[in-house]
N, C-alpha and C positions, 0 to 999 in steps of 0.2 A: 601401344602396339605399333611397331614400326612395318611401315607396308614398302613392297618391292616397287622398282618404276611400272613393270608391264601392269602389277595390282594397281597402282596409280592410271594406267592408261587405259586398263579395260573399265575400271570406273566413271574416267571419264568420256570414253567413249558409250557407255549404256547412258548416259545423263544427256552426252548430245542427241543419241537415237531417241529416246522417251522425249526430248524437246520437240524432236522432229512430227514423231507420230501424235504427239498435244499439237502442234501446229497445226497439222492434218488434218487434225479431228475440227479444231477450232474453222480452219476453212469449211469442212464440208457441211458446220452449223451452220455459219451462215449464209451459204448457200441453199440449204434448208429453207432456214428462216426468210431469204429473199424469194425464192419460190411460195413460201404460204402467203406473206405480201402482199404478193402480185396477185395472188388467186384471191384473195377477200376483199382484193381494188377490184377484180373485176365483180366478184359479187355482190358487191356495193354498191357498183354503176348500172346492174339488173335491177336489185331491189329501188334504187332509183326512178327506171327506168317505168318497170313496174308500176309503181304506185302512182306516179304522173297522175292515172286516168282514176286511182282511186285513193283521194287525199282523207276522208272521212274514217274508212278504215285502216292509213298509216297511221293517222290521230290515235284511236280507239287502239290498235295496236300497241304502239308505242307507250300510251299511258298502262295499258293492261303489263306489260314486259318491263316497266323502270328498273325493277330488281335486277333482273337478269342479265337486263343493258350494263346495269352500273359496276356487276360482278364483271362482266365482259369486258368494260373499259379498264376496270382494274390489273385483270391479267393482260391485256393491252401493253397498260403501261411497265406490269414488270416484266414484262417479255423485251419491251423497248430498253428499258435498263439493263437486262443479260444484255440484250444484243450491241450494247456501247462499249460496255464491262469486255465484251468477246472480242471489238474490235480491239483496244488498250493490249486485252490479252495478246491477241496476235503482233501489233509492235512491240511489245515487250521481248514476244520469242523471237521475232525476228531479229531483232536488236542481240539479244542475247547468241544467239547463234551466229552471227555475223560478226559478235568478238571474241567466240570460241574457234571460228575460224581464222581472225586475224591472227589469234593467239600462237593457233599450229604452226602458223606459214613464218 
């Protein structure tokens, strides 16, 4: 199937917009993801804080919760791998958009 230039152009013109708005999107995850970050640093440095004056029951705590900790540290970590994976992603589009631009000019 032989296609016209402008079918040629509006195709690639939808491919760079959807680049763009995947870019977008990819920025305003991590931005997400840097705000929940920061907010489980700070609640970490309460629960910290917190328990200073009561080590017996972080103990007793802590051993009652193993489960739930180890489930937590888990999605931890694969939240830490999307959020590597996102950045990659994002030089990739940027890379890639940067030589669809070269490409026009």
């Amino acid at each position: 199937m032989l296609q016209t230039n402008s079918e040629v152009l509006k195709m690639r013109n939808y491919i760079k917009n959807k680049m763009k708005d995947r870019l977008t999107y990819c920025h305003e995850w991590k931005n997400s993801v840097d705000i929940y970050l920061a907010g489980k640093e700070v609640t970490k440095k309460a629960n910290e804080e917190y328990y200073k004056s009561k080590p017996l029951l972080k103990l007793i705590l802590d051993i009652y919760f193993i489960p739930y900790n180890m489930l937590r540290f888990i999605r931890y970590l694969r939240m830490a791998h999307e959020y590597k994976k996102n950045q990659v992603e994002i030089k990739i589009l940027m890379r890639e958009l940067d030589e669809k631009r070269k490409f026009k000019n």
